[in-house]
N, C-alpha and C positions, 0 to 999 in steps of 0.2 A: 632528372634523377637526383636522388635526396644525398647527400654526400655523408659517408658516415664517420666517426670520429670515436676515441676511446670514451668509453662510460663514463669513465670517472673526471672526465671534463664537462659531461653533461651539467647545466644550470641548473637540472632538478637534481640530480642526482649530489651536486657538490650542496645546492640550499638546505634538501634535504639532510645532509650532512652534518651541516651549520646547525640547522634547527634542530636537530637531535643531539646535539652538544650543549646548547642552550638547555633544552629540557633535563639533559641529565645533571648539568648543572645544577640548574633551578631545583629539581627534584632532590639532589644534594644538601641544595644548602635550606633547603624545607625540611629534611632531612635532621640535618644538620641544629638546625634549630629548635624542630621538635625537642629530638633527646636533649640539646641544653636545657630547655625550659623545665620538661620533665626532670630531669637532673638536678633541675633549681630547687623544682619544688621537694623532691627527694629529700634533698640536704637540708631544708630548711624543717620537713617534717624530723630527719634526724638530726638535724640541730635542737629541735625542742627535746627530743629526746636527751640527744647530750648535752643539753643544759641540765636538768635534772643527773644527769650520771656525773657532772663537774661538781654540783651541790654537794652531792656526797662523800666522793675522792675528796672532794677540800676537807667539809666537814671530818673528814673520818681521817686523813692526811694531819691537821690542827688537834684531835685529840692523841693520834701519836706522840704528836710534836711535844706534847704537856705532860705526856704519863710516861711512865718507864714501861709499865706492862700496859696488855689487854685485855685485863681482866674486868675492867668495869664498863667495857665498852658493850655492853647488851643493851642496857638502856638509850643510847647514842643513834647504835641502830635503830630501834626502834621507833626513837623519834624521827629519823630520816625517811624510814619507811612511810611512814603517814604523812610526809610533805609531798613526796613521789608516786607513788603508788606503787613503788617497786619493793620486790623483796632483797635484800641487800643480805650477802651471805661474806663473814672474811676468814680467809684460813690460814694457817702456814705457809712458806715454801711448799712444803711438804706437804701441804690439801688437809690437816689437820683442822678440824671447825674449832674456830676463835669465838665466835661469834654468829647468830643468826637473828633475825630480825622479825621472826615465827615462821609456822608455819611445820609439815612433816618433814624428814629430810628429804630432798631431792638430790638426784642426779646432778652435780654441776657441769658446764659446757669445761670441753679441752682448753681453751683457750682463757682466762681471766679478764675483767674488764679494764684492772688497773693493775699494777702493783704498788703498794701503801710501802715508800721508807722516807722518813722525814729526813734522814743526811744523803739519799742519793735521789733527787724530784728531778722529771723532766720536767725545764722550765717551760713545753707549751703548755704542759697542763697545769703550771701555777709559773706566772713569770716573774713574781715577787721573788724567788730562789735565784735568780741570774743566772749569772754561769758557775757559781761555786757548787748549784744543784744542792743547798740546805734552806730549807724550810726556814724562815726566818722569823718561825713560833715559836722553833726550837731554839730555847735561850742555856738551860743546863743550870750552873753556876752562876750565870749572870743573874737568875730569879733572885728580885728582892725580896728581904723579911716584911713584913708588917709597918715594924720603927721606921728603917730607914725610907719603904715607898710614904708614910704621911709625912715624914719629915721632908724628901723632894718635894713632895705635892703640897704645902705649906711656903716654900722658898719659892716653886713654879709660879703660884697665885700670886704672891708678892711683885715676881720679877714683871710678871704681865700687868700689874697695877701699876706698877713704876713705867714701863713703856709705854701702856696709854695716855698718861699723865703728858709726854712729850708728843703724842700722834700718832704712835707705832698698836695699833690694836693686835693683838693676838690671844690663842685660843692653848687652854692646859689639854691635852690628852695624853692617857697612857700609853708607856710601848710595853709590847709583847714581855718583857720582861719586869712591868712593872715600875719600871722609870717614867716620870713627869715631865711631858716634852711642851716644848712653845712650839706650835704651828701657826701657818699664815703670816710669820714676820720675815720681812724684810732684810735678810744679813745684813747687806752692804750699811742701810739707815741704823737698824741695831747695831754695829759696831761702834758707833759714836759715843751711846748710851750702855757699854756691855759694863764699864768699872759704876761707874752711877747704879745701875739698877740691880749689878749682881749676879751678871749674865756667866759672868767666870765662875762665880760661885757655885751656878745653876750644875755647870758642866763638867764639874769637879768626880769624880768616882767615888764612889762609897765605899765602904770597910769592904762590902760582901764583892763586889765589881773590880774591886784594886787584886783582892786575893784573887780572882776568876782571871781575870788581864794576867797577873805576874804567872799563874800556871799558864796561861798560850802562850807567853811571848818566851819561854823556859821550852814550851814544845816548838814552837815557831825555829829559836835560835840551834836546838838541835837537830832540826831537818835542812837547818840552814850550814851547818856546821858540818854536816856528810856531804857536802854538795860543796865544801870550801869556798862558801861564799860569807861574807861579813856579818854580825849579829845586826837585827832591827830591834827597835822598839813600836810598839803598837798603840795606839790611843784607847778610847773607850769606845768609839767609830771603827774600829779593825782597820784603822789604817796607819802604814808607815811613817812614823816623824821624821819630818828634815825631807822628803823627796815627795814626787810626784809619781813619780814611775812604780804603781803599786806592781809589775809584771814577775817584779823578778822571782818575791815570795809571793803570789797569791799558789803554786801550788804547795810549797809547804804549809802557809796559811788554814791552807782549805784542807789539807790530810791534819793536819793538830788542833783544826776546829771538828771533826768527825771524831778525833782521837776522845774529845773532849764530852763532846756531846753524849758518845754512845751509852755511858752507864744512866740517862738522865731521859731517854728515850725507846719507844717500844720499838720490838724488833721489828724484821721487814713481815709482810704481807700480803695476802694478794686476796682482792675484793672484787666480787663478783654481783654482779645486781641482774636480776631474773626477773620476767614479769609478775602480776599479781599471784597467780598459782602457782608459780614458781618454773613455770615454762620461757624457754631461749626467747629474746626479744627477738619481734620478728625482721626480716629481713627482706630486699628489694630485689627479685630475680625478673629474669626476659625469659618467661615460657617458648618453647617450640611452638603451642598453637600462636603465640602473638607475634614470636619470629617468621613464622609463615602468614599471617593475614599482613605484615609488614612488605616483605615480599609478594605477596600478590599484589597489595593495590599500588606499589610501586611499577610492577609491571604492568598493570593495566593502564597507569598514567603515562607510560611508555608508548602504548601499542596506540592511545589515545594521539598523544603528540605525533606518531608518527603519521599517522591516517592523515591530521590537520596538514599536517605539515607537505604531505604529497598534493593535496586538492591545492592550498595554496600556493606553491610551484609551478603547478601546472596553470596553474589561471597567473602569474606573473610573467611567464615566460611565453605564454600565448601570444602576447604583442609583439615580442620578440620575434617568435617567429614568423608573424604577420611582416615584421620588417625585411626577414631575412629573403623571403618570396619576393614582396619589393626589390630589393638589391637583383635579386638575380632574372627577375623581369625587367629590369629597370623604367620603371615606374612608381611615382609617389605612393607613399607608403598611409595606411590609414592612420590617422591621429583621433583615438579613443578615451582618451586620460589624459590627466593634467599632471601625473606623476613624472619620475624621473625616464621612463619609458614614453611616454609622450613628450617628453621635449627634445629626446632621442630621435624619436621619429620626424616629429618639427624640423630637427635640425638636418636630417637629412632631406628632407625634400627641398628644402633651403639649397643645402649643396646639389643635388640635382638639378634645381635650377639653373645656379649659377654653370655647372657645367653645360649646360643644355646652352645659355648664352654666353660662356665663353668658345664654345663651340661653331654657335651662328659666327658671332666675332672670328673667330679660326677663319673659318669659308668665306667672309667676306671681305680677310685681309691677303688671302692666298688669293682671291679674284684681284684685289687691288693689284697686286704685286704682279698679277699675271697681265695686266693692265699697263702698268706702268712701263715694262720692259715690253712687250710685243709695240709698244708706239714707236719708239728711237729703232728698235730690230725693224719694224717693216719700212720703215724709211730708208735704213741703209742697204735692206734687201730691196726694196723699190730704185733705190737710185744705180744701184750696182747693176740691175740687171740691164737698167733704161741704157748704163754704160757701155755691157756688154752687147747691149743690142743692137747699139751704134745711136741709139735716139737722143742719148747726151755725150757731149764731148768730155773725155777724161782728162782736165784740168785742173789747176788750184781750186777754182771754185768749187769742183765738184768733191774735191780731197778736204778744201776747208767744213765744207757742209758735212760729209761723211765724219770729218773728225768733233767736229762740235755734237752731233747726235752718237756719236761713241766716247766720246765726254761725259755727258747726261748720262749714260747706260751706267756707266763709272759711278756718279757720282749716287746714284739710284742704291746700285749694290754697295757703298760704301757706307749710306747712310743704313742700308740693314744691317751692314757687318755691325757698325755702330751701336744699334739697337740691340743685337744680340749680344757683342759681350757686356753692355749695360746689365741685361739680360741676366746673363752668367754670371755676373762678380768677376768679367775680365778687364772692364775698363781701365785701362793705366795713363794714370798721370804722374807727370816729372811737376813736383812746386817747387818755386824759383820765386824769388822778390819779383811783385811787378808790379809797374805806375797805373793803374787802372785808364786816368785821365789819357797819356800817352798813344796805350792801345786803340783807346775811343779815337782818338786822332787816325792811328794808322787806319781803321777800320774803312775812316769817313773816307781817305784820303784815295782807297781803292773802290770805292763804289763811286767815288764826284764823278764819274763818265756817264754811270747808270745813269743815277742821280738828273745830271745835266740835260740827258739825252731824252732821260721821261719827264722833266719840266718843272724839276724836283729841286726844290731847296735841302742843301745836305746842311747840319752845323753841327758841332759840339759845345757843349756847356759844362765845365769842370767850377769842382768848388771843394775845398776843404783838403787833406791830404789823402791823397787816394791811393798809396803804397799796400801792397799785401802780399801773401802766401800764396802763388796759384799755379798753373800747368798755362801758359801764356798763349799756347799755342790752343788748349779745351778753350779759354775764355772769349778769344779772340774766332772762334767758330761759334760760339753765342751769342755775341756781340752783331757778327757779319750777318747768321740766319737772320734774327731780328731786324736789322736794317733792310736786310735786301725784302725781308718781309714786310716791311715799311712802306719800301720806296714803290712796288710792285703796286700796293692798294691805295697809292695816293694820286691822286689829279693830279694834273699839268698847272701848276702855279700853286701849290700845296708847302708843304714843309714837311722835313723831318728833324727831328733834334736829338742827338746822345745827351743826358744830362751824366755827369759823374758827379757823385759825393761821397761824403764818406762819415761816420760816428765814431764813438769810441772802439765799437767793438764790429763793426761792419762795412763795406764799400758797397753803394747803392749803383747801380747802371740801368739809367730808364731809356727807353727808346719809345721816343712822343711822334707819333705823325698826326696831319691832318687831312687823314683817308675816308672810305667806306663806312668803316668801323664795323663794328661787331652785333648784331642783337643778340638782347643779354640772357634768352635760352639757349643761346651756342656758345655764350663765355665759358661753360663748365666741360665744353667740349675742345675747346680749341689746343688741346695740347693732347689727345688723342692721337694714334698713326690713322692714317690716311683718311682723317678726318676734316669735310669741308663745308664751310657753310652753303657754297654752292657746289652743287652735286654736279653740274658739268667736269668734264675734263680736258678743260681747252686750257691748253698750254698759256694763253695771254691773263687768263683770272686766274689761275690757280695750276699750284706746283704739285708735289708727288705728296703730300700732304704728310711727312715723316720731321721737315724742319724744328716744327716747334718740341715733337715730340722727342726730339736729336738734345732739342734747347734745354727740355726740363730736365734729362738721366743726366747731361753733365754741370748742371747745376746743382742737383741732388749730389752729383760724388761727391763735389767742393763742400757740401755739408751745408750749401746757400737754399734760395729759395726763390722760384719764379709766379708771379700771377699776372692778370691780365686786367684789363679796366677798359670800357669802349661805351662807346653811345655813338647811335648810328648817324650818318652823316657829316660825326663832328671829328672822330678821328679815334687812335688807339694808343694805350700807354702801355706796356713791357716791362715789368719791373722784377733787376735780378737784384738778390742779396746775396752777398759772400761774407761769410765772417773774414776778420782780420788773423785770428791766432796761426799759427805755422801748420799746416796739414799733413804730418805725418802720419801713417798708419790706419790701423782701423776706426781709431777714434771718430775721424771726421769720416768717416765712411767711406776713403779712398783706397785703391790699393795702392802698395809698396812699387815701387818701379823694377822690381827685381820678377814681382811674379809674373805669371807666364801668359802673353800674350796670345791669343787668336792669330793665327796664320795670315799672313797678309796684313795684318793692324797697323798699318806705319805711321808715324808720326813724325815727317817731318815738314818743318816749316816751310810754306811756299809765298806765296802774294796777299794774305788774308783775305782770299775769297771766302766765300760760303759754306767749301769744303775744310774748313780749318787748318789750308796748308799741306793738304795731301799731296796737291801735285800745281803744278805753275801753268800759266799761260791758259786760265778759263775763262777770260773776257770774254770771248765768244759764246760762252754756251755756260754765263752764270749758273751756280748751284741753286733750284728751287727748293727752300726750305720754307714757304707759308703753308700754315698747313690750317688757318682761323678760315678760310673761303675758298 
């Protein structure tokens, strides 16, 4: 039965989602880009247009700027007209016709194109005016006579001959009022050459210019004067002598330069320019019919997106659900694609594998296990009964035998307990200074009976200093399994060696025999549970096969490292590493001795048997911990 779940988690239904977000984006900003472009081109068509409408407002602004009235300005117009093609009409405030440029009269629009006053310009539409907002054609009283502009223009030509003479080139033009100006030179270089060449001279005011200055600076100091602020004086530049700071007077400056100008200049205006027939220039509107084909084919690339958008969904998610059937058949799922969905599915029959054989693994270590304890249980249930039965006498021997095979039971469930708080993250170790070389001794010193008894040379070999950080009691159960795993697969006239060393940063503990050894397709297994290279399970070849795998989780807690090395016939080498530095905490991968043990975990030191000191007196019934055979 399909299990159902809310819509709006569905993968088509959120992609879909997604994907029509995207569209209406995209569609947005197509959108979006359209109308700028169109916009562009818009302004650029009415930029040409007002370029022609700035031609004229200048023009027609500049002949304000020169005449008192507007009376001569017919002719003006109409030369403006013929560079434009527009009809150009100027009237009053009052919509009184000043001026027309031909044509019948028309209807003018509500609105004016400009309005024309050469003492009050918006500087966008002329930025030469700054921010005083005057025309600065508009000169009044500054206008020179005749005499005095050839007489500047006579000293101008001079001073410019005398600075070329030193390398200063410059250029005579007039200004708006008729004065002889140097352009293109160089201040700071002409200051050197201004007494030589007459540059003072140049910049001297004239009869007509001094009279014009002394009336502003007469109106300047009386707007300054209501305002109780101190008198200026003004140069022939309209600016302050002695300071920098023109802020204080520029607005008296600017009302006594209008004061001045106004009888010298025509009145305000307002100028209109029409097309050729005298009809409103046209304008850029968004009809309703185009607002609506706008909106439809919007909506159709909607309705489009969405359609795609559902077929592809459905065909992405198809494998998905191909996977999901998998999972709940549990069965490999089919692998169709190379995409992100196919490596999904890849990866899950991967994991399905691996459960499939850690599973097998499960079943064949619950049999081990089931294995190992029914041997020691039917012995003791065999001997108990033969006791009761009267077929063996109940004696020490019968109690030592009983206790040695409920020893082994022990040591069997201790090495699983082992296993599993490795397992959990319960393993606890106490680190304590210890001699590496020392323990090797004690080790050897509790197996010489084994040792002696199977025909086995026991030795240690230490070298360098072999002090460190460890749990003496974990090592010294590392040390033992290895050995007794040693002593068990070596011949009668054999050896076994502890080597200890130690590096800067590490203590080395090999255990060398000259056993069986290993073939080298089982080296990669010998540290597996209840893994043997001989699959019997006779107690004189081969132990519960959990030893080595007891060897490698506490060698991993110490944060060290074990492997194996063999060649068959010739014997086997054991090699742990433990680092040196002190092992507190999680760093080295141990737990704290505080946290909380597994039930029964006990750790205390007995005889370094094979059990690592769990309990004393196991001579009898040594712990098998080989687990390579």
């Amino acid at each position: 039965m399909t299990r159902s779940f809310p819509l709006r988690r569905s993968l088509v239904v959120r992609l879909t989602a997604v994907s029509l977000l995207i569209a209406l984006g995209s569609i947005a900003a197509t959108a979006w880009l359209a109308v700028q472009t169109t916009t562009r081109a818009i302004q650029q068509e009415q930029g040409q247009a007002l370029s022609g409408d700035a031609t004229i407002y200048t023009e027609v602004l500049g002949f304000a700027a020169a005449n008192h009235t507007w009376s001569q300005v017919g002719p003006k117009l109409k030369t403006l007209s013929d560079q434009t093609g527009r009809r150009i009409v100027l009237t009053t405030l009052d919509r009184h016709v000043l001026g027309d440029s031909g044509g019948a009269p028309v209807t003018l629009p509500v609105k004016a194109t400009a309005s024309v006053d050469p003492l009050h310009v918006d500087p966008v539409l002329l930025p030469q005016a700054g921010t005083s907002g005057i025309d600065p054609r508009a000169v009044g009283p500054f206008r020179l006579p005749p005499p005095e502009r050839e007489d500047l223009t006579t000293l101008a030509t001079k001073v410019a001959g005398c600075l070329a003479t030193v390398g200063l080139p410059s250029q005579v033009r007039d200004s708006p009022s008729g004065r002889a100006q140097l352009t293109g030179l160089d201040p700071l270089s002409a200051r050197y050459f201004a007494s030589k060449c007459g540059l003072y001279e140049l910049a001297e005011p004239t009869p007509t210019e001094q009279a014009a200055l002394d009336s502003l600076n007469e109106a300047v100091n009386r707007c300054l004067q209501g305002q109780g602020a101190e008198p200026v004086k003004l140069d022939l530049d309209l600016e302050v002598l002695g300071t920098t700071d023109q802020r204080p007077t520029q607005g008296c400056l600017d009302s006594a330069r209008r004061e001045q100008l106004t009888p010298f200049v025509a009145p305000p205006a307002l100028l209109f320019t029409l097309g050729p027939g005298g009809s409103p220039l046209p304008t850029f509107t968004l009809s309703r019919e185009n607002l609506t084909r706008i909106l439809a084919v919007t909506g159709g690339v909607l309705v489009l997106a969405a359609a795609i958008t559902v077929l592809v969904a459905r065909r992405l998610s198809r494998p998905l659900r191909a996977l999901t059937e998998a999972a709940k058949q549990d069965r490999p799922a089919p692998v169709k694609s190379r995409d992100e969905v196919g490596y999904l599915a890849a990866a899950f029959n991967d994991l399905t594998a691996r459960r499939e054989r850690i599973e097998e693994q499960r079943k064949a270590m619950v049999g081990d296990i089931a294995h190992e304890l029914r041997n020691p249980l039917n012995v003791i249930r065999g001997r108990l009964e033969a006791a009761e039965d009267g077929h063996l006498p109940f004696d020490h021997a019968l109690t030592a035998s009983l206790l040695e095979e409920t020893v082994l039971l022990q040591h069997i469930v201790e090495d699983l307990q082992d296993l599993a708080a490795a397992d959990a993250g319960w393993l606890r170790l106490h680190p304590e200074p210890v001699d590496a070389a020392e323990l090797a001794g004690h080790v050897a010193a509790a197996h010489a009976d084994r040792a002696a008894a199977a025909g086995v040379t026991l030795t240690v070999s230490a070298r360098g200093e072999t002090g460190f950080e460890a749990d003496p009691v974990r090592v010294r159960q590392v040390v033992s399994n290895l050995v007794t795993n040693a002593v068990r697969h070596t011949p009668p006239g054999g050896r076994v060696t502890i080597h200890v060393s130690s590096t800067v940063d590490e203590v080395v503990i090999a255990v060398a025999d000259t056993g069986t050894g290993i073939a080298a397709e089982d080296l990669p297994h010998v540290f597996d549970r209840f893994w043997r290279a001989e699959k019997s399970r006779n107690r004189q070849t081969g132990g519960s096969g959990l030893g080595l795998a007891i060897v490698r989780h506490l060698v991993e807690a110490h944060g060290g490292t074990v492997a194996a090395e063999s060649e068959v016939d010739t014997g086997s080498t054991f090699t742990v590493r433990l680092p040196k530095p002190d092992l507190r905490g999680e760093d080295a991968g141990v737990r704290d001795a505080q946290d909380v043990q597994p039930p029964g975990a006990v750790a205390e030191e007995g005889d370094g048997g094979g059990g690592g000191g769990r309990a004393q007196g196991r001579a009898p019934a040594e712990r098998d911990h080989r687990a390579a055979s």
